[in-house]
MIZAKOL-469809 format. One record per residue (C-alpha): residue number from 1; residue in one letter; x negated, y, z. Coordinates in steps of 0.001 Angstrom, whole numbers, always signed. Each point is the difference from the previous one (the first is absolute). Last residue first. Layout:
<lumkes>
+-----+------+---------+---------+---------+
!  nr ! rest !      px !      py !      pz !
+-----+------+---------+---------+---------+
! NUM !    A !       X !       Y !       Z !
...
+-----+------+---------+---------+---------+
</lumkes>
This chain:
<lumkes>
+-----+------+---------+---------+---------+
!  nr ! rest !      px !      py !      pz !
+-----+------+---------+---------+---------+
! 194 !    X !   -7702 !   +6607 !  +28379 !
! 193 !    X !   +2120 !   +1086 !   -2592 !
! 192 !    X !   -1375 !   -2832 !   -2328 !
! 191 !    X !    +912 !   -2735 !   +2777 !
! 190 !    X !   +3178 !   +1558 !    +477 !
! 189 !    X !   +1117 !    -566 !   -3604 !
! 188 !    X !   -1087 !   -3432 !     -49 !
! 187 !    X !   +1883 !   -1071 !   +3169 !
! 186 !    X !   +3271 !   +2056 !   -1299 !
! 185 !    X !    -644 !   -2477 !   -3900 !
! 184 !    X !    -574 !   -3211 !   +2371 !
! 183 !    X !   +3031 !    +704 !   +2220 !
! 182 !    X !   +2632 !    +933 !   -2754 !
! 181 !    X !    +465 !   +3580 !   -1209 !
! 180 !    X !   +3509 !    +946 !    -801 !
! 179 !    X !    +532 !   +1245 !   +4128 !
! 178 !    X !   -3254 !   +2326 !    -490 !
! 177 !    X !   +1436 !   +2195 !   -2796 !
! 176 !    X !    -992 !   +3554 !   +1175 !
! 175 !    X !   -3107 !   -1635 !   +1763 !
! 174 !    X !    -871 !   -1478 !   -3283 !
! 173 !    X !    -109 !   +3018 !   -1915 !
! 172 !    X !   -2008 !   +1730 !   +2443 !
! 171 !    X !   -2386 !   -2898 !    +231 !
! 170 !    X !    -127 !    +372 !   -3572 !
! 169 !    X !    -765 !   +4179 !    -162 !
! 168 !    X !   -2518 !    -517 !   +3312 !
! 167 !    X !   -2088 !   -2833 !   -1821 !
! 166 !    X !    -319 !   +2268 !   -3156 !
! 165 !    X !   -1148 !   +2988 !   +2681 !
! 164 !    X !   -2548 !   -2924 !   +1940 !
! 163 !    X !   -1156 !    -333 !   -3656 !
! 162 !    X !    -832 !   +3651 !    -751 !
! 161 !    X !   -3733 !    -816 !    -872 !
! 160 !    X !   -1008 !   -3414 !    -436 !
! 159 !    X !    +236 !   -2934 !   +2473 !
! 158 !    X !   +3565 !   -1224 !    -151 !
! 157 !    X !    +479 !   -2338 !   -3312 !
! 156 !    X !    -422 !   -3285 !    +279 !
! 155 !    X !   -2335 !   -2438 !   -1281 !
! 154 !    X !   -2217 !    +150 !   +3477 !
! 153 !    X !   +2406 !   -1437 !   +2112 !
! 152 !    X !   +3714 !    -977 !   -1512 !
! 151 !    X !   +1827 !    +629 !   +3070 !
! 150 !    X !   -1670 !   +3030 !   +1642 !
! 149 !    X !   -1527 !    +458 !   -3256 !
! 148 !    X !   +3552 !   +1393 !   -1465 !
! 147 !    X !   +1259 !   -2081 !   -2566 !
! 146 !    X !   +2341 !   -1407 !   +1885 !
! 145 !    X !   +1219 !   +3122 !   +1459 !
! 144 !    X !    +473 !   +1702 !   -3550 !
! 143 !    X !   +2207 !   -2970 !    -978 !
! 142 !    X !   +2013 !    -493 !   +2799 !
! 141 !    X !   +1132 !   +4130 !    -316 !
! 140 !    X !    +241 !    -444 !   -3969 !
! 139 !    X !   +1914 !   -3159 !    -152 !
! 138 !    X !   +2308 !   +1681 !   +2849 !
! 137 !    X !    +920 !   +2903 !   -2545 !
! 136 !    X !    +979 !   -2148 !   -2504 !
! 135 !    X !   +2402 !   -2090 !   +2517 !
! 134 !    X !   +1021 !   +2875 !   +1407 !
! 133 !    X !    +674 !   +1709 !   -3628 !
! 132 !    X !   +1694 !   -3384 !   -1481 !
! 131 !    X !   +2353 !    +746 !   +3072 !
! 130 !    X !    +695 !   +3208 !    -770 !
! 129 !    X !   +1125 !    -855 !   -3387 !
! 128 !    X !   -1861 !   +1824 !   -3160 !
! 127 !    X !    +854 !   +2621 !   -2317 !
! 126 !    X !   +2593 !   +1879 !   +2026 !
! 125 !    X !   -1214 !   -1528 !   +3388 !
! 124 !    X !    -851 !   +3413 !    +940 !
! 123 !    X !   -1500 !    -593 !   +3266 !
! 122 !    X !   +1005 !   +2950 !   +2587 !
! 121 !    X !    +777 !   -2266 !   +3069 !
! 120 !    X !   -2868 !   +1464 !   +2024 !
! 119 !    X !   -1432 !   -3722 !    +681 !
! 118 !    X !     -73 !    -497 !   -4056 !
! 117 !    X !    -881 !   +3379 !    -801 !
! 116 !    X !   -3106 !    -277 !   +2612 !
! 115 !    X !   -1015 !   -3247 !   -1224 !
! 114 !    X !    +141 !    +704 !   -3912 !
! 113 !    X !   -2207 !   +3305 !   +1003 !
! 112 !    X !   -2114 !   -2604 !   +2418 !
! 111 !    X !    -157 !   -2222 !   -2411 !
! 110 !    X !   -1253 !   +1275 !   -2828 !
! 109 !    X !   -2479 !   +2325 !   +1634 !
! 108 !    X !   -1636 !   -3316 !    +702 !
! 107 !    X !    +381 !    -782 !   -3079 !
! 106 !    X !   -1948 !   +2947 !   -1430 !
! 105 !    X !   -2697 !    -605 !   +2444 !
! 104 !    X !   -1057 !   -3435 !     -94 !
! 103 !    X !   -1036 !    -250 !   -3475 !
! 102 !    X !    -856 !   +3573 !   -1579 !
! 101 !    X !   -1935 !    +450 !   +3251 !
! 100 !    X !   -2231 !   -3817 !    -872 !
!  99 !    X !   +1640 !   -3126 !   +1251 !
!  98 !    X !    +231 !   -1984 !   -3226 !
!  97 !    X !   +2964 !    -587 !   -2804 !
!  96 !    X !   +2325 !    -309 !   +3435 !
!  95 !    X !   +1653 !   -3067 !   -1440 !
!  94 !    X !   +2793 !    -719 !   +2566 !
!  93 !    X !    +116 !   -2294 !   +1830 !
!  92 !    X !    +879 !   -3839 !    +190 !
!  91 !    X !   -3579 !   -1647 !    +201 !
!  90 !    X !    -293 !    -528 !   -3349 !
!  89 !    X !    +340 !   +4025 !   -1133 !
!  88 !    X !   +3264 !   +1019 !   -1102 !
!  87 !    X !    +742 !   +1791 !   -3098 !
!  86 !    X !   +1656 !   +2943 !   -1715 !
!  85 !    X !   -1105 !   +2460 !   +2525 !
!  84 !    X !    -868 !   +3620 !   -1133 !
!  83 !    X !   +3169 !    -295 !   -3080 !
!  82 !    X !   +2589 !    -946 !   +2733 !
!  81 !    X !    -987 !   +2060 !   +2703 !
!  80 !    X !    -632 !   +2995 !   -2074 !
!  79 !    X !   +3758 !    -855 !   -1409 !
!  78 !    X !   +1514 !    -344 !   +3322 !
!  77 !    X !   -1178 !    +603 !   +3366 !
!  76 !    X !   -2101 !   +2947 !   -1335 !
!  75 !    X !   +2475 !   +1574 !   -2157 !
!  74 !    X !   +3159 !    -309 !   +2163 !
!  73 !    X !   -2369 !    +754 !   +2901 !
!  72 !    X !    -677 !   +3156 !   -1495 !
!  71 !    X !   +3478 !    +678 !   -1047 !
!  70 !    X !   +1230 !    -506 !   +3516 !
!  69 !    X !   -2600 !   +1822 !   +1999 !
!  68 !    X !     +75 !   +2737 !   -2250 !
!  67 !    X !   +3601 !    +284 !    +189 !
!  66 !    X !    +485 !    -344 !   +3756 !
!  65 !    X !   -2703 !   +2767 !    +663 !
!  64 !    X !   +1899 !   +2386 !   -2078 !
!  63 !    X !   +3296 !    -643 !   +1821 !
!  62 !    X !   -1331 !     +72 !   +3621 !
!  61 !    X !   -1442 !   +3266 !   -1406 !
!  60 !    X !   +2985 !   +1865 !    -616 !
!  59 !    X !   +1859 !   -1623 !   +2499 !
!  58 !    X !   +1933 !   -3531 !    -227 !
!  57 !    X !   -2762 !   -2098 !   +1099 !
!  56 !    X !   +2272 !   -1776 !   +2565 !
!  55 !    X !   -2557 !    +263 !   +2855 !
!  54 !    X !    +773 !   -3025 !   +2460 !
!  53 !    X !    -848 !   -1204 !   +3566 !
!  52 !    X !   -3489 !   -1288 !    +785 !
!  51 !    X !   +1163 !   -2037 !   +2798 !
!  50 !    X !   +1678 !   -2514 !   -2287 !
!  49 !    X !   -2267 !    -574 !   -2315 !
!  48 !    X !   -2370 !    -814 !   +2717 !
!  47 !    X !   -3020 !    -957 !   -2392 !
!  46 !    X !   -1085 !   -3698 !    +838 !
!  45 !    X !   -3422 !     -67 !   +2701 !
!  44 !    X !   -2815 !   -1496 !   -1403 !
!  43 !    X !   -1998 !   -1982 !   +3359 !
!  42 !    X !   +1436 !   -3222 !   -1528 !
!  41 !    X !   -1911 !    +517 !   -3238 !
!  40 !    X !   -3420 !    +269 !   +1278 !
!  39 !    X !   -1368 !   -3434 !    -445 !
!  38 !    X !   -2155 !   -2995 !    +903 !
!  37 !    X !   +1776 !   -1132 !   +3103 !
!  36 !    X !   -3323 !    -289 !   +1723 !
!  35 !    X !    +418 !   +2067 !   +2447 !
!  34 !    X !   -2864 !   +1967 !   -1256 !
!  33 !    X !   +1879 !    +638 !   -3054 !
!  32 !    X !   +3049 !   +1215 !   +1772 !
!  31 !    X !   -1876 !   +2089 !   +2615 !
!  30 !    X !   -1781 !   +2426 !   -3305 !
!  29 !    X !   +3692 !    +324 !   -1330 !
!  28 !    X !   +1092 !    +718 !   +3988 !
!  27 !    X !   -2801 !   +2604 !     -23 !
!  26 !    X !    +439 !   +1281 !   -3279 !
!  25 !    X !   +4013 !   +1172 !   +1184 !
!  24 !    X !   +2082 !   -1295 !   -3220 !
!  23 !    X !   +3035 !   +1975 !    -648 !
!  22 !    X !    -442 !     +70 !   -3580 !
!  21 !    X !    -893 !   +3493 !     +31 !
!  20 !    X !   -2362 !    +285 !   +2901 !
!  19 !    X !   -1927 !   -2951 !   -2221 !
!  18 !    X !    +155 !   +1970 !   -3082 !
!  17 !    X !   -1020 !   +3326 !   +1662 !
!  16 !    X !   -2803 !   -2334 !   +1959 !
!  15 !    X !   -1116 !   -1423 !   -3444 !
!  14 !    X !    +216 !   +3197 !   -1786 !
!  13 !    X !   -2037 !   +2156 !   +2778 !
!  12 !    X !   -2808 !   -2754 !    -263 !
!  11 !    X !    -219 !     -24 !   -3783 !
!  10 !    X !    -279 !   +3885 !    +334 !
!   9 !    X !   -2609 !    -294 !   +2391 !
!   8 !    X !   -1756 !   -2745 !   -1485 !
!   7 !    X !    -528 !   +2437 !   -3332 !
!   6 !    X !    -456 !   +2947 !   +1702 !
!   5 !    X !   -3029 !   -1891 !   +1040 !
!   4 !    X !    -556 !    +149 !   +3763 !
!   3 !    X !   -2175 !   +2667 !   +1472 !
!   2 !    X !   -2951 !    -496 !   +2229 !
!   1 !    X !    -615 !   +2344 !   +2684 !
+-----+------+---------+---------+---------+
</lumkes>
């Protein structure tokens, strides 16, 4: 029996986890591109806000959880943020500085701790306005999908070890704030998860 690399299995698991996440069944993904529409983005589902009722976080450990959420993304959205990415690249993105772990990943955890205080309501907009944050927050989601090699090819980041897990945290990120993304940026985004 042959056995499959831990490494494909593991990249594997994080794809379909990521895919079961954002609501995307691989089988309609798969039936989108060979319809020829070109993308996976209409087969991602919105979160049901509404459905998923509420937890006010005022326990013990609703509390705790709140503040590190809050002062993390306070720190990450904000000055690591704005002393990482001082400049755009031509093309409108930002400037990754390369697609190597130190690269991809850290924004990519970025965004989906800036994402999940922004959908949870706990941003602390103390130090800088919540909207500044989404807007931050979505130049890190579009940029880590366009740099991915299923839209930039073979200068992209995506086939070294723990990718499909740096693809999970941004697809994450941008299923929590899928309404701010526009067409091109949700089409990018699936096409990495996929």
């Amino acid at each position: 029996m042959i056995r499959p690399a831990r490494r494909t299995v593991l990249r594997g698991s994080a794809a379909a986890g990521a895919l079961v996440a954002l609501g995307a069944a691989p089988a309609a993904a798969s039936s989108a591109y060979a319809a020829g529409t070109g993308t996976a983005a209409p087969c991602v589902r919105p979160i049901p806000w509404r459905r998923l009722g509420s937890y006010a976080a005022k326990d013990t450990a609703g509390r705790r959880f709140r503040s590190i959420l809050s002062g993390t993304t306070r720190y990450l959205i904000g000055p690591w943020y704005a002393q990482t990415y001082t400049a755009y690249a031509a093309d409108g993105f930002l400037n990754l500085k390369g697609i190597d772990e130190r690269a991809v990943r850290l924004p990519g955890m970025a965004a989906l701790s800036a994402a999940t205080a922004l959908a949870l309501g706990v941003y602390d907009d103390q130090t800088l306005s919540e909207g500044k944050a989404r807007i931050r927050t979505r130049n890190l989601i579009r940029t880590l999908a366009a740099r991915h090699k299923a839209s930039s090819g073979a200068a992209g980041w995506g086939s070294v070890w723990q990718s499909a897990l740096w693809a999970y945290y941004t697809g994450a990120a941008a299923w929590l704030l899928w309404e701010d993304l526009d067409g091109d940026d949700r089409a990018r985004v699936a096409a990495m998860i996929e």
